[in-house]
N, CA, C and O atoms as a MOPAC input file, in Angstrom:
PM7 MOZYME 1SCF
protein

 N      0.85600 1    -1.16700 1     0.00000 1
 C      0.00000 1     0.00000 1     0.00000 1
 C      0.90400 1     1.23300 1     0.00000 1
 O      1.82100 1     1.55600 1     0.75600 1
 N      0.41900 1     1.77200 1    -0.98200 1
 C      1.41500 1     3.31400 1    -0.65800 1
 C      1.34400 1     3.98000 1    -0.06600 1
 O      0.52700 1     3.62200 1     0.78300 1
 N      1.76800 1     5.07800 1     0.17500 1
 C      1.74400 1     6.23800 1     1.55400 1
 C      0.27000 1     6.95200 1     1.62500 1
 O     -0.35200 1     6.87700 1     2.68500 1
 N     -0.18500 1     7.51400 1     0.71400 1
 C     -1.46100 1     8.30900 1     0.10800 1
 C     -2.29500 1     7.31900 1     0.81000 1
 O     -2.75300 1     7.52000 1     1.93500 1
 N     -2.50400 1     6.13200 1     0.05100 1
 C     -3.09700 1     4.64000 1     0.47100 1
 C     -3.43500 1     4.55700 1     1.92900 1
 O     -4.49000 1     4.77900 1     2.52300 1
 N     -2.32200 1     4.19900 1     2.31800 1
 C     -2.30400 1     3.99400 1     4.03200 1
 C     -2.68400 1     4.86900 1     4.79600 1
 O     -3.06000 1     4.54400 1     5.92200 1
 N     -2.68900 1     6.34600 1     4.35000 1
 C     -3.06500 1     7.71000 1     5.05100 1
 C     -4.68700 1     7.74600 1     5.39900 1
 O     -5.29500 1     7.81500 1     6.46700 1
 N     -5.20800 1     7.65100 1     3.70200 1
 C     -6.70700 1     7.55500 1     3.62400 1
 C     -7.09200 1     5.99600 1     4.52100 1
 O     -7.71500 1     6.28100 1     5.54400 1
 N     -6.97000 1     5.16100 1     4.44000 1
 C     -7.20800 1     3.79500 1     5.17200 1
 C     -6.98700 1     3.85400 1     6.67000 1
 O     -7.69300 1     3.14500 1     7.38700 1
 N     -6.27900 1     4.45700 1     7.07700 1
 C     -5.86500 1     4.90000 1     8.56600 1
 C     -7.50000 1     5.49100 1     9.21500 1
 O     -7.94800 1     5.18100 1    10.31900 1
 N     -8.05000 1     6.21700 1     8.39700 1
 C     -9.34100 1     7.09000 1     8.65500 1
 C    -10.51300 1     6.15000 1     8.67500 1
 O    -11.48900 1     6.28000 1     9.41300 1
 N    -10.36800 1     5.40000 1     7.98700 1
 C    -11.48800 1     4.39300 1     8.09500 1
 C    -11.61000 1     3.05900 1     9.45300 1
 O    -11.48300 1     1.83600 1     9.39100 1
 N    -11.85900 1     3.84400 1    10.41800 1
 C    -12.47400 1     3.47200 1    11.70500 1
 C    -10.66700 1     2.63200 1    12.78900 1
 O     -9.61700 1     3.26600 1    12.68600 1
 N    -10.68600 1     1.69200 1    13.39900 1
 C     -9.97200 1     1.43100 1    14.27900 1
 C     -9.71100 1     0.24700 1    13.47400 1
 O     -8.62100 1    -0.27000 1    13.71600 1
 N    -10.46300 1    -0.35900 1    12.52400 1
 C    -10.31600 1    -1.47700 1    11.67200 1
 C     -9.49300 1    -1.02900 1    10.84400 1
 O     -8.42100 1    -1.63200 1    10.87900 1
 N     -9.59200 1     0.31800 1     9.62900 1
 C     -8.45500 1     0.50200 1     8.75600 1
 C     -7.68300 1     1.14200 1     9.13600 1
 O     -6.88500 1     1.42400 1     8.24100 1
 N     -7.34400 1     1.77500 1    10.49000 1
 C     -6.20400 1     2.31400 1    11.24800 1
 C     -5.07400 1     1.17800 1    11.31400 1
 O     -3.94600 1     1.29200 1    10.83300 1
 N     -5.71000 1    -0.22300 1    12.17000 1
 C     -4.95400 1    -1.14100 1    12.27100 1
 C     -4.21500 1    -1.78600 1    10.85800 1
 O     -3.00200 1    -1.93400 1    10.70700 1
 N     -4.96700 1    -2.02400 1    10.16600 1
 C     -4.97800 1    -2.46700 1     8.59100 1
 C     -3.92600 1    -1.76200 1     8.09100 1
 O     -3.03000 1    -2.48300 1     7.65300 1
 N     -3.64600 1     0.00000 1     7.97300 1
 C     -2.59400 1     0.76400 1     7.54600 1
 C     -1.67800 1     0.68100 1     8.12600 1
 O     -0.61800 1     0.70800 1     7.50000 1
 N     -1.65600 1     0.55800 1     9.42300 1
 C     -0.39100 1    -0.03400 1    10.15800 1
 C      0.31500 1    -0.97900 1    10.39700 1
 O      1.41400 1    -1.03800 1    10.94700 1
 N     -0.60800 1    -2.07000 1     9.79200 1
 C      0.15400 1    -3.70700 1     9.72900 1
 C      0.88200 1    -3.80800 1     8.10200 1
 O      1.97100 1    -4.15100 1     7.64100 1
 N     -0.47500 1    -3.27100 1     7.55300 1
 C     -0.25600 1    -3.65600 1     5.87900 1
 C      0.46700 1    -2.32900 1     5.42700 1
 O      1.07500 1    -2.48200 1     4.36800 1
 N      0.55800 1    -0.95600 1     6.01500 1
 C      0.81600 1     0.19500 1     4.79000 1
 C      2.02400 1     0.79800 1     4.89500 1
 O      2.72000 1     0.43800 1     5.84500 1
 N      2.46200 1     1.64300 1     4.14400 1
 C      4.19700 1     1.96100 1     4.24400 1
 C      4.40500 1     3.22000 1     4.98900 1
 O      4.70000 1     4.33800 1     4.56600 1
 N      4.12200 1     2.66600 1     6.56100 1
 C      4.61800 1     3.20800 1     8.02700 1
 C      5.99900 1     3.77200 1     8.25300 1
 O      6.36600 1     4.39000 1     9.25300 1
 N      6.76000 1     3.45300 1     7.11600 1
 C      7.68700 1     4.20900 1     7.42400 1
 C      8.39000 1     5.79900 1     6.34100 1
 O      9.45900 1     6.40800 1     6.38900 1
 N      7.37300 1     5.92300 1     5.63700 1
 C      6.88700 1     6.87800 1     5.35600 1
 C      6.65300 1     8.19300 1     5.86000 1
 O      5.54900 1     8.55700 1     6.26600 1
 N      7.55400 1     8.82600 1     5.84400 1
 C      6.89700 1    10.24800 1     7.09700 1
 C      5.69800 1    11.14100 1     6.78900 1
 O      5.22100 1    11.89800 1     7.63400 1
 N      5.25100 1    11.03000 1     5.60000 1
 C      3.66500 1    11.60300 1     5.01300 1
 C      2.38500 1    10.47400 1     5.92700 1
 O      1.37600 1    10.90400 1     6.48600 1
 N      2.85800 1     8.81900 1     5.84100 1
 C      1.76300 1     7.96900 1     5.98900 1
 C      1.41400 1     8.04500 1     7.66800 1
 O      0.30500 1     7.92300 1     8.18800 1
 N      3.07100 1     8.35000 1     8.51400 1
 C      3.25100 1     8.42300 1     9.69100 1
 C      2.95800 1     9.36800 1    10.03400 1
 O      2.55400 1     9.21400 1    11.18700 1
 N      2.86700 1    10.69500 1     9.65500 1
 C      1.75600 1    11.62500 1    10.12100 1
 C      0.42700 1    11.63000 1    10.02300 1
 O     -0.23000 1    12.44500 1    10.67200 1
 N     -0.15100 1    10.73600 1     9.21000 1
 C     -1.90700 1    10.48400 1     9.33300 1
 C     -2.15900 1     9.61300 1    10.54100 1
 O     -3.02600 1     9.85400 1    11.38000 1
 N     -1.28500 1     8.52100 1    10.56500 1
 C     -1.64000 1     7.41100 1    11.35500 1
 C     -1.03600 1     8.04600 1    12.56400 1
 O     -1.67500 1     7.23400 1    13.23400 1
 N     -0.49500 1     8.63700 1    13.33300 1
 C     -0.25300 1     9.53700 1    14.11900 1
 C     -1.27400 1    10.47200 1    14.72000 1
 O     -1.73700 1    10.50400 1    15.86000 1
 N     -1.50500 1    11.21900 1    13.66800 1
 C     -2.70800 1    12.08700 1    14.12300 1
 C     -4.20600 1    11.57600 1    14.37100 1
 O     -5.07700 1    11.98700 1    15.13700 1
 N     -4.18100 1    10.22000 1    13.16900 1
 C     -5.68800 1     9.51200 1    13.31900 1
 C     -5.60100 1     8.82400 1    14.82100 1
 O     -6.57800 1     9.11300 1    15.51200 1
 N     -4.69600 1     8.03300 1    15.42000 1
 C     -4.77800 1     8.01300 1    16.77100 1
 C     -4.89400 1     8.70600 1    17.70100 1
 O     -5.17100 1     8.33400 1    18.84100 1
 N     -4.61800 1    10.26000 1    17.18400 1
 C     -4.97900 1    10.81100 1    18.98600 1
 C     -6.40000 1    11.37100 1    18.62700 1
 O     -7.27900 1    11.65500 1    19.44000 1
 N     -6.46400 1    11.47800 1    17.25700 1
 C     -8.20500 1    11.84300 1    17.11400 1
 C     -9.28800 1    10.52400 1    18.02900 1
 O    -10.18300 1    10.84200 1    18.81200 1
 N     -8.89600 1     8.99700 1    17.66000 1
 C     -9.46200 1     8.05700 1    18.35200 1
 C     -9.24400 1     8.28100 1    19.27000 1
 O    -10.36600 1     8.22900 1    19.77300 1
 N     -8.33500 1     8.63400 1    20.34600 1
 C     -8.06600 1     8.56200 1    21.47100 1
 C     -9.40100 1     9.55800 1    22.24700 1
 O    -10.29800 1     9.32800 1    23.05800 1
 N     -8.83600 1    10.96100 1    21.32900 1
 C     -9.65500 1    11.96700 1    21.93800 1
 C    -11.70400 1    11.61200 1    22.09500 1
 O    -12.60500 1    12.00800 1    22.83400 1
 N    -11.57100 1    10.57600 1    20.80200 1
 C    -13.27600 1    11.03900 1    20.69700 1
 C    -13.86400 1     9.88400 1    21.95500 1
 O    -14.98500 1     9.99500 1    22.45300 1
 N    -12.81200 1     8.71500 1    22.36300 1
 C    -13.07300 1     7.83500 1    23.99200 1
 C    -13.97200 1     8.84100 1    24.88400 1
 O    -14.98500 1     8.42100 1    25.44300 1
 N    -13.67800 1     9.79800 1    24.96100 1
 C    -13.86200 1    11.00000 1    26.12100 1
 C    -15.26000 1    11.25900 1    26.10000 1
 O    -15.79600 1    11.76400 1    25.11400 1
 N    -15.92000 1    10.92500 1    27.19100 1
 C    -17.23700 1    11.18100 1    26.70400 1
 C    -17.72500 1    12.28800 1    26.51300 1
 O    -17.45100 1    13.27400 1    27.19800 1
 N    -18.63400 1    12.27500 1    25.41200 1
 C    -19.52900 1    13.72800 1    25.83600 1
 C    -18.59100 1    15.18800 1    24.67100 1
 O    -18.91500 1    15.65800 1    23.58000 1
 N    -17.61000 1    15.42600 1    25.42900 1
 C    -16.96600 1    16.72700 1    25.12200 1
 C    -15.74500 1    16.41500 1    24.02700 1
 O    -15.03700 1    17.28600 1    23.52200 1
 N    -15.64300 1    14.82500 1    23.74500 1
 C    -14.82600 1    14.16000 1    22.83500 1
 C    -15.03000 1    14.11300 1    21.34300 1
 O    -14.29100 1    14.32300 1    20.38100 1
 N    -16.50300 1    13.70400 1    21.51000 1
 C    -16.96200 1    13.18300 1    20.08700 1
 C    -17.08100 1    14.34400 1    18.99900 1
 O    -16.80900 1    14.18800 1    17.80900 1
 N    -17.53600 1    15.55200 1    19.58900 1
 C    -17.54300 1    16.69900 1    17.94800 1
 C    -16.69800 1    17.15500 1    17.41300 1
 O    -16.67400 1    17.54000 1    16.24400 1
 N    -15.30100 1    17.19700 1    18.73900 1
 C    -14.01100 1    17.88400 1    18.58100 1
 C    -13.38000 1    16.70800 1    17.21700 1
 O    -12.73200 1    16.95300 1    16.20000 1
 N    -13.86900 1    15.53400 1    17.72200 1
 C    -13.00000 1    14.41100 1    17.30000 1
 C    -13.61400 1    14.04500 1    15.56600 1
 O    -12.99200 1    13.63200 1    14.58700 1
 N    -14.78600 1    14.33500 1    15.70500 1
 C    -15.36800 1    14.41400 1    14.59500 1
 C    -14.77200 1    15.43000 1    13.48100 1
 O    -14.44400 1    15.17500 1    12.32200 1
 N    -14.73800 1    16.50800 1    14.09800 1
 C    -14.23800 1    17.87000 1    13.40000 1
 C    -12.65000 1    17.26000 1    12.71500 1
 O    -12.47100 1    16.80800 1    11.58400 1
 N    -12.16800 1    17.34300 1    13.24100 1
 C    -10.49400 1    16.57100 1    13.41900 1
 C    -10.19900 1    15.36600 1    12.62200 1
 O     -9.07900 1    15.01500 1    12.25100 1
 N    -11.37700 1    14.73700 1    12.38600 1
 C    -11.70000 1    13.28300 1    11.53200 1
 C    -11.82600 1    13.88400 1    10.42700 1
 O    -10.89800 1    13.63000 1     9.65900 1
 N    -12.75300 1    14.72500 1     9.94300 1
 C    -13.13500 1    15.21800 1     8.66100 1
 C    -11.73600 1    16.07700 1     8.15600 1
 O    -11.19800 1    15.71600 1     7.11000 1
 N    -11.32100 1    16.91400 1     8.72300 1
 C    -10.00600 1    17.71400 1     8.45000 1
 C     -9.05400 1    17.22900 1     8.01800 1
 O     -8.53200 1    17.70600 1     7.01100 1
 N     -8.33600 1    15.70200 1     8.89800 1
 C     -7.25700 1    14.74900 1     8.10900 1
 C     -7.78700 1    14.01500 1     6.92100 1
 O     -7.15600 1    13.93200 1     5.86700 1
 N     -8.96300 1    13.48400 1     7.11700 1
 C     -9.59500 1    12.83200 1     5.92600 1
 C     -9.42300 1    13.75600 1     4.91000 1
 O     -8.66100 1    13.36800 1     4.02400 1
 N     -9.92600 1    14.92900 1     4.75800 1
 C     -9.33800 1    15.72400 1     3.46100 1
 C     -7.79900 1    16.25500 1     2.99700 1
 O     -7.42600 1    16.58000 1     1.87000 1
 N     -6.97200 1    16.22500 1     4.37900 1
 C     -5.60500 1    16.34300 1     4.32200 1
 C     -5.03400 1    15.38200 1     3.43600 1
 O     -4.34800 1    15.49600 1     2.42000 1
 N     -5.54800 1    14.27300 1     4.15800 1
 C     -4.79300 1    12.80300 1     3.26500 1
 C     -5.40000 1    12.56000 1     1.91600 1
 O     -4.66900 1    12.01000 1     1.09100 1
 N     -6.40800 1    12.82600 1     1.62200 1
 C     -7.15900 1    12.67800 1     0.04700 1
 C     -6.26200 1    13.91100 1    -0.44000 1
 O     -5.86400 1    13.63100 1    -1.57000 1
 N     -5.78400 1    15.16400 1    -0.04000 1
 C     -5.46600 1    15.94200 1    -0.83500 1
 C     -3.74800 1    15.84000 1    -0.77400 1
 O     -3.17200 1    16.64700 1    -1.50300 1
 N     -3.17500 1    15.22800 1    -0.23800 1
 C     -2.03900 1    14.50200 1    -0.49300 1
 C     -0.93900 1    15.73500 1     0.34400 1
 O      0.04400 1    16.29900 1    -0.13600 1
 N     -1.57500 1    15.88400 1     1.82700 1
 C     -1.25500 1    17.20700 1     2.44200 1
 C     -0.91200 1    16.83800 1     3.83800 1
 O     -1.62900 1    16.15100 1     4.56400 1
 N      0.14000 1    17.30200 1     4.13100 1
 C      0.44800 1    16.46700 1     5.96900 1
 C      0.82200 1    17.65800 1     7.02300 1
 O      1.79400 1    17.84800 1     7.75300 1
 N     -0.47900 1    18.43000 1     6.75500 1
 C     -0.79600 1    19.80300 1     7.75800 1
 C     -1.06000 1    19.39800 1     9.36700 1
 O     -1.93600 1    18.61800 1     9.74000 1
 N     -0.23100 1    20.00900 1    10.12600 1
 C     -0.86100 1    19.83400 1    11.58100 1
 C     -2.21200 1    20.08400 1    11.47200 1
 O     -2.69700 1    20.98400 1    10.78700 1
 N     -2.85500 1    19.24700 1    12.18100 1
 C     -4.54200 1    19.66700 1    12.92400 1
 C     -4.50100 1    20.76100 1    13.77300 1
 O     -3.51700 1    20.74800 1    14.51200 1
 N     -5.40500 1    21.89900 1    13.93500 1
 C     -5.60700 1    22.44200 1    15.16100 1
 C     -5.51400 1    22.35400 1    16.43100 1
 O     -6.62800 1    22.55100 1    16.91900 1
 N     -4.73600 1    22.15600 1    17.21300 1
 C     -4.52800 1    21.99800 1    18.76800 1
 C     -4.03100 1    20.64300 1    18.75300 1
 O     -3.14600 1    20.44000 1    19.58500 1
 N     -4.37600 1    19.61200 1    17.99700 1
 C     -3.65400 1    18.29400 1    18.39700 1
 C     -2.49200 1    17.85500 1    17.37600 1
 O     -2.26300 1    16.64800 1    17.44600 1
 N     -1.83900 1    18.43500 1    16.60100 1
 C     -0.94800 1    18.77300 1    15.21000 1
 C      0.53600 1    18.73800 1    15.87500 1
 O      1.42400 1    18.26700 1    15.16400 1
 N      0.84500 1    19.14100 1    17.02900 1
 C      2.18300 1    18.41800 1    17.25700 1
 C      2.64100 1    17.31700 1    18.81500 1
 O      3.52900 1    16.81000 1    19.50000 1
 N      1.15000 1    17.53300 1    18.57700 1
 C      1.02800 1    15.65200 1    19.68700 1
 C      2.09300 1    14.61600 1    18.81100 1
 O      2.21100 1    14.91600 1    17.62300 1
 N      2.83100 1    13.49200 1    19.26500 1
 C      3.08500 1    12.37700 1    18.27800 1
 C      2.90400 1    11.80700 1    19.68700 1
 O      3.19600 1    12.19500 1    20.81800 1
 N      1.96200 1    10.11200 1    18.86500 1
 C      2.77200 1     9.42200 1    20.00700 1
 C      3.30100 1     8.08500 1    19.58100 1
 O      3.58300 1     7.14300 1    20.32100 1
 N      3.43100 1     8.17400 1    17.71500 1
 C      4.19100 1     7.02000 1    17.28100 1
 C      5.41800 1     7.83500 1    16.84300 1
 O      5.39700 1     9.06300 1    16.75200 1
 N      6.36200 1     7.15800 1    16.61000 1
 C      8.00500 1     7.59300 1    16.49800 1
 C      8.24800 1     6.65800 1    15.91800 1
 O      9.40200 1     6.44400 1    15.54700 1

């Protein structure tokens, strides 16, 4: 899977997060910033209540980052990492 590939697939739920990270080219520093950021978006939307719109918002934003072949920090969670 190519980088673009694995970026967009990362977005598609905790199933193609895992999927881009077993199967996609993680070592990629474009693919490793989606799958990076798509985890702390999952992380964040756990949170009840005050999680889910932020996380939503943040979902839609990388999803168009990675379709547009773009590896922009997110708003407030953009220099979180917590894969290396």
């Amino acid at each position: 899977m190519n980088a673009k590939t694995t970026a967009i697939v990362s977005y598609i739920g905790w199933i193609g997060w895992l999927i881009a990270l077993l199967a996609g080219d993680k070592d990629d520093p474009f693919a490793k910033h989606h799958l990076n950021q798509n985890l702390i978006i999952y992380l964040i939307a756990l949170i009840p209540i005050i999680g889910t719109i932020p996380a939503f918002v943040f979902w839609i934003m990388g999803l168009i980052n990675a379709a547009n072949n773009e590896a922009k920090p997110l708003p407030l969670i953009g220099n979180w990492h917590l894969l290396k």
